[in-house]
C-alpha positions in Angstrom: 0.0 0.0 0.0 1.5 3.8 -1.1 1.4 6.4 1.3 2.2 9.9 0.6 5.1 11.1 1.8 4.9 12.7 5.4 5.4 16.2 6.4 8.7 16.4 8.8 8.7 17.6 12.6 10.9 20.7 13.2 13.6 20.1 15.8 13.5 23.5 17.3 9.3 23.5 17.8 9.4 19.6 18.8 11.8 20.9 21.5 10.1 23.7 22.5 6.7 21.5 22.9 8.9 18.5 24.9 10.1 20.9 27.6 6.1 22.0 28.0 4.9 18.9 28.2 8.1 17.4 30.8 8.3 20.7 32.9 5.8 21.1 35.0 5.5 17.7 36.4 8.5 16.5 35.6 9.4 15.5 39.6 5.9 13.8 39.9 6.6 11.6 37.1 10.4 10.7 37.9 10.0 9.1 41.2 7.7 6.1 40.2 9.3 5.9 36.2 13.3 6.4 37.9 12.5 4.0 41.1 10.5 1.4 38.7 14.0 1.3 36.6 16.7 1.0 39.0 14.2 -1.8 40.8 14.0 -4.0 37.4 17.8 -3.3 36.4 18.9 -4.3 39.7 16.3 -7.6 39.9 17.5 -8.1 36.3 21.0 -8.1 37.4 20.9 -10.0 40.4 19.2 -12.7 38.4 21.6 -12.8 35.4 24.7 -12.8 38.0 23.2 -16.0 39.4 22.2 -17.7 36.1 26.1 -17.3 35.2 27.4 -18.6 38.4 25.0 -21.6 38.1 26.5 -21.9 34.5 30.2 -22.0 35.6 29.0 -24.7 38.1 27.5 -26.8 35.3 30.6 -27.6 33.6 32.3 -28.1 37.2 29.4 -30.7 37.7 29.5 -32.2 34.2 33.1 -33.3 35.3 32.0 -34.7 38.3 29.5 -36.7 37.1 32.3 -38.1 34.2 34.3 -39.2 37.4 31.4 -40.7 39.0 31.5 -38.2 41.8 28.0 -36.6 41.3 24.8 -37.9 40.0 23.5 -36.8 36.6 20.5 -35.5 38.0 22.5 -32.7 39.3 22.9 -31.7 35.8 19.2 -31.4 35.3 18.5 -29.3 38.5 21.2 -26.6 37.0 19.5 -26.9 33.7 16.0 -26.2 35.5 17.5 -23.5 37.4 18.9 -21.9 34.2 15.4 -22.3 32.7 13.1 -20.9 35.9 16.0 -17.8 36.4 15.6 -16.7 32.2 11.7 -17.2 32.5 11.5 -15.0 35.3 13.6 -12.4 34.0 11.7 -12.8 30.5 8.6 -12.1 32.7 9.9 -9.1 34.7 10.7 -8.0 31.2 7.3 -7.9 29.9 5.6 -6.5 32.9 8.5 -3.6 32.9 7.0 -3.2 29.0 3.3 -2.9 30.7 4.6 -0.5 32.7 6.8 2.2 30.3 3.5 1.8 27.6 1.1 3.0 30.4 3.5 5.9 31.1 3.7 6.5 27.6 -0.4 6.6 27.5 -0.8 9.0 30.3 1.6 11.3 28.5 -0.8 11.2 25.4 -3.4 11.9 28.0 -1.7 14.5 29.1 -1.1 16.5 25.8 -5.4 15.9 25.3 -5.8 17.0 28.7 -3.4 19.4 30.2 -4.5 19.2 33.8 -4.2 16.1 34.0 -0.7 15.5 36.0 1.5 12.4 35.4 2.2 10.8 38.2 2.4 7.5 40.3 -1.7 7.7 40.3 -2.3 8.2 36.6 0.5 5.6 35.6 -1.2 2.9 37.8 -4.6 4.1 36.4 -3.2 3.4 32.9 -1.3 -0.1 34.2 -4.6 -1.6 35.4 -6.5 -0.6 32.3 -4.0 -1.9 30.2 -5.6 -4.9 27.6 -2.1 -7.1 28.9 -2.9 -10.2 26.5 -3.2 -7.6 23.9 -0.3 -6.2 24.4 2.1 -8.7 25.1 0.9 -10.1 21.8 2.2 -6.7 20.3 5.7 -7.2 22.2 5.9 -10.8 20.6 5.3 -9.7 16.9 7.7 -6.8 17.0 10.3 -9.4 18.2 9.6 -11.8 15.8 9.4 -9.9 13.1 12.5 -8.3 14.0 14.3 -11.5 14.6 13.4 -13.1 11.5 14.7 -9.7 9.6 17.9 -10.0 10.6 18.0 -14.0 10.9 19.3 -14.0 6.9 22.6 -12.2 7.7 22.8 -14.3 11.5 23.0 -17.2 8.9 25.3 -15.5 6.1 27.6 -14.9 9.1 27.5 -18.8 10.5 27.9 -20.0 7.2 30.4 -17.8 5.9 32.7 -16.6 9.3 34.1 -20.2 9.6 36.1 -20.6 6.3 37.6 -17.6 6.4 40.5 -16.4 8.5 42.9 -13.7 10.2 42.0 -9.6 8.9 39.5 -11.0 6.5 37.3 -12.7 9.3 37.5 -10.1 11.8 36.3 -7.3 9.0 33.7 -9.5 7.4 32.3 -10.2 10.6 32.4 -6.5 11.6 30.5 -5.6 8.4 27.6 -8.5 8.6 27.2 -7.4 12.5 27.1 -3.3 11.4 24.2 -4.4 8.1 22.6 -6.5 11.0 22.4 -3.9 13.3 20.9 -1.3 10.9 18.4 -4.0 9.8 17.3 -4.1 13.4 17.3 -0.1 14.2 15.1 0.4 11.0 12.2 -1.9 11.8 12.4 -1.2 15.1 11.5 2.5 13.9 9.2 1.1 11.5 7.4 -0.9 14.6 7.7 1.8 17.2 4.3 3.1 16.5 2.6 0.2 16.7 1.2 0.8 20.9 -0.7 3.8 19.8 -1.7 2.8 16.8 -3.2 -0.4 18.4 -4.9 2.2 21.5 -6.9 4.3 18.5 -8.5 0.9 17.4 -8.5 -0.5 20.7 -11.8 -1.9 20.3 -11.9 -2.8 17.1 -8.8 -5.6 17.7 -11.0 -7.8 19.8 -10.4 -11.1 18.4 -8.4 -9.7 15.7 -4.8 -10.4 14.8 -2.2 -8.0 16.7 0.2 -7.8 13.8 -2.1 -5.2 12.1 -1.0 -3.0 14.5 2.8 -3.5 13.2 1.2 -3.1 9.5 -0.4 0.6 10.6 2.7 1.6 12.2 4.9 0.4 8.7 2.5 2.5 6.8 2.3 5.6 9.3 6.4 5.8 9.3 6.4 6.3 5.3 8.5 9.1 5.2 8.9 9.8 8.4 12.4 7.3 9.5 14.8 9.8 9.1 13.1 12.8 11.2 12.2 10.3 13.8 15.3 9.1 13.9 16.9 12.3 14.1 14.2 13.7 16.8 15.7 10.7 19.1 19.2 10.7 18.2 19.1 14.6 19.2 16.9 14.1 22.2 17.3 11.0 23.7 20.7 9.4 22.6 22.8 12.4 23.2 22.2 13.5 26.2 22.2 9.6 27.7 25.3 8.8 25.9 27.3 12.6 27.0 26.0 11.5 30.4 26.8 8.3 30.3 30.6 9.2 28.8 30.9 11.2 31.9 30.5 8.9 34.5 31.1 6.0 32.5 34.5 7.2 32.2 34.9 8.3 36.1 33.7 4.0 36.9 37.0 3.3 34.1 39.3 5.6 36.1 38.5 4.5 39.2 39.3 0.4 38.0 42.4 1.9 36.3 44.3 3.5 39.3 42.2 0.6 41.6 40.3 3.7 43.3 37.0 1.4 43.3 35.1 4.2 45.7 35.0 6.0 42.3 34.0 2.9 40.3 30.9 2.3 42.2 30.0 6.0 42.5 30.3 6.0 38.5 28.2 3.2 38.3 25.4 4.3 40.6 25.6 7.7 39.0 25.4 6.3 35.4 22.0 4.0 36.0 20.2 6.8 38.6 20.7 9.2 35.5 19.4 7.4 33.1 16.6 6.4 35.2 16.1 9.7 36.1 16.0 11.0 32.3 13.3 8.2 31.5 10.4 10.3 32.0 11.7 12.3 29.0 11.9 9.4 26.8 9.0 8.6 27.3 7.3 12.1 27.1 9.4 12.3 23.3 7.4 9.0 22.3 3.8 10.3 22.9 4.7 13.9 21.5 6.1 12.6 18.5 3.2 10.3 17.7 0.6 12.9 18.7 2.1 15.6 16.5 3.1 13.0 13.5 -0.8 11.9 13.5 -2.3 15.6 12.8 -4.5 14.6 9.9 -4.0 11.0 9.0 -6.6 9.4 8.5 -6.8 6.2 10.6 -8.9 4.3 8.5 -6.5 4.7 5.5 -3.4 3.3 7.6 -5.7 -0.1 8.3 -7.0 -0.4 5.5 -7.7 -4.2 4.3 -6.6 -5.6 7.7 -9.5 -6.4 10.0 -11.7 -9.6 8.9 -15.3 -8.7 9.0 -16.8 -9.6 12.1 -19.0 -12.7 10.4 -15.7 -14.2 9.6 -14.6 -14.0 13.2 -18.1 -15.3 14.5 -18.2 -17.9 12.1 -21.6 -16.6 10.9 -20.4 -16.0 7.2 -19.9 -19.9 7.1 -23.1 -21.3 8.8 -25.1 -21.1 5.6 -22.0 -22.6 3.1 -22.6 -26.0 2.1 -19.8 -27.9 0.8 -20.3 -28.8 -3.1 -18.0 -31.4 -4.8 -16.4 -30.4 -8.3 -18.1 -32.0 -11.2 -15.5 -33.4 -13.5 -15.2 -31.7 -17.1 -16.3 -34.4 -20.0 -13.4 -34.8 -22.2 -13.8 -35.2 -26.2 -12.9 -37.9 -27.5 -10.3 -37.3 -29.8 -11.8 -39.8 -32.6 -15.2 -38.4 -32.3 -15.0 -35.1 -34.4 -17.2 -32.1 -33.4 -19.9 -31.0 -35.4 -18.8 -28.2 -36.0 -15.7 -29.5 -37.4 -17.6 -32.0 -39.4 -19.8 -28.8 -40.8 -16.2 -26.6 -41.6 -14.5 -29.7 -43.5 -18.1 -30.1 -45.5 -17.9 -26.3 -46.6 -14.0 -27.0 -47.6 -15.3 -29.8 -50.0 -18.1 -28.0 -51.3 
């Protein structure tokens, strides 16, 4: 489907909007958004430091089941704990998801309704309201799709990385990891509308397939990559990454003259930043897609994507009755047509 090319967002007004939107409740909404953060990295952390410590003991117990000094079901309880540690994480990591879309939605409720404050109230209101088997559906798509986008160069480098050798390997596998890594950064811009696209036909994606949502957002970012791109590489990956350079590099100084007082400072100061300068992610998110969508029309972004709703009942099929196909007669090719008979009597007249 074409779409006409999409008017840009200038950098100096989008800025200029951000800081009203942010400003005046900016506190409010960084206590629940920074201390929601720093609680999932640090449970995400703790978790994956114990899923690689029970991995180093794996191999430790492999050997000692080889010398008859452990049982082999000691190797299965490590596998299990492996398995129950990355589920857990994998579901921490969905309801942190839940959590930054509903603080995404009450900053588009906030730019529709200006008294409306965002804060640990409003972003609960908007968790608990949340459609979650919808929108976990949504996570699932935008990872698959993603994944299988850049699984033909994952398998291009497998195939190709182990017959080649020295400067040529490292430099091929350099280039096939950059090409992958664009892959991924342009359909994840292609994707990223896809949670507000799904909340304007919120009702109509009852028993409908969540991957439309993906299809409206591909359509909605026609010509609009680069300036979104640019709008976040401005305002959010700067100022993280200058930030992050900072303190980054006081955590590197502090290992390098064994100072570790400043590597732990560093560190803390590095992730309570960040945290700290989520609420302006987020805020960027909702601006952009609420000033990108002045007059789109919705219906022309899903168009020929819902079924009808007799499909999805079932009540366009209750009438059909199944009708076998009636075999075509053959001529037989010594049994000539009359017609033919009529043309070869006209030739011999």
């Amino acid at each position: 489907m074409k779409m006409e090319k999409q008017r840009t967002l200038p950098m100096k007004e989008f800025f200029t909007s951000l800081k009203e939107l942010v400003k005046p409740n900016y506190l409010k909404a960084m206590w629940p958004v920074a201390g929601v953060s720093i609680i999932f990295i640090a449970l995400a952390a703790i978790l994956t430091l114990l899923n690689s410590n029970i991995a180093a003991s794996l191999s430790m117990t492999m050997m000692m089941v080889m010398y008859g000094m452990a049982s082999p079901v000691a190797i299965l309880f490590s596998l299990l704990e492996i398995i129950g540690i990355v589920a857990i994480i994998a579901v921490l990591a969905f309801f942190y998801t839940f959590f930054t879309v509903a603080t995404q939605y009450t900053y588009q409720d906030k730019l529709a309704h200006p008294e409306q404050p965002v804060s640990a109230g409003s972003i609960w209101m908007h968790y608990k309201h949340l459609r979650k088997n919808q929108v976990w559906r949504i996570i699932l798509y935008i990872g698959l799709f993603t994944f299988l986008w850049s699984l033909p160069l994952n398998i291009v480098n497998a195939l190709l990385l182990p017959h080649l050798s020295g400067v040529a390997a490292v430099y091929t596998g350099w280039v096939i990891r950059i090409l992958n890594d664009i892959v991924v950064l342009w359909k994840s811009i292609e994707y990223s509308q896809s949670y507000f696209l799904y909340r304007e036909k919120q009702p109509q994606f009852l028993g409908q397939s969540m991957r439309y949502a993906l299809t409206a957002s591909r359509r909605f970012m026609t010509g609009r990559k680069w300036n979104y791109f640019a709008i976040l590489f401005v305002l959010e990956f700067l100022p993280i990454f200058i930030w992050t350079l900072i303190f980054g590099g006081l955590a590197f100084y502090g290992v390098y003259t064994a100072t570790y007082v400043l590597t732990y400072i560093g560190i803390v100061l590095v992730i309570v930043g960040i945290a700290c300068y989520l609420p302006v992610v987020y805020a960027i998110l909702a601006l952009y897609y609420n000033k990108a969508r002045a007059g789109i029309e919705m219906d022309v972004l899903f168009k020929d994507t819902f079924k009808p709703v007799a499909e999805l009942t079932g009540e366009a099929y209750v009438h059909e009755v199944y009708v076998e196909k009636q075999p075509k007669k053959q001529p037989s090719p010594t049994v000539k047509r009359d017609d033919e008979k009529k043309h070869e009597a006209k030739k011999d007249e």
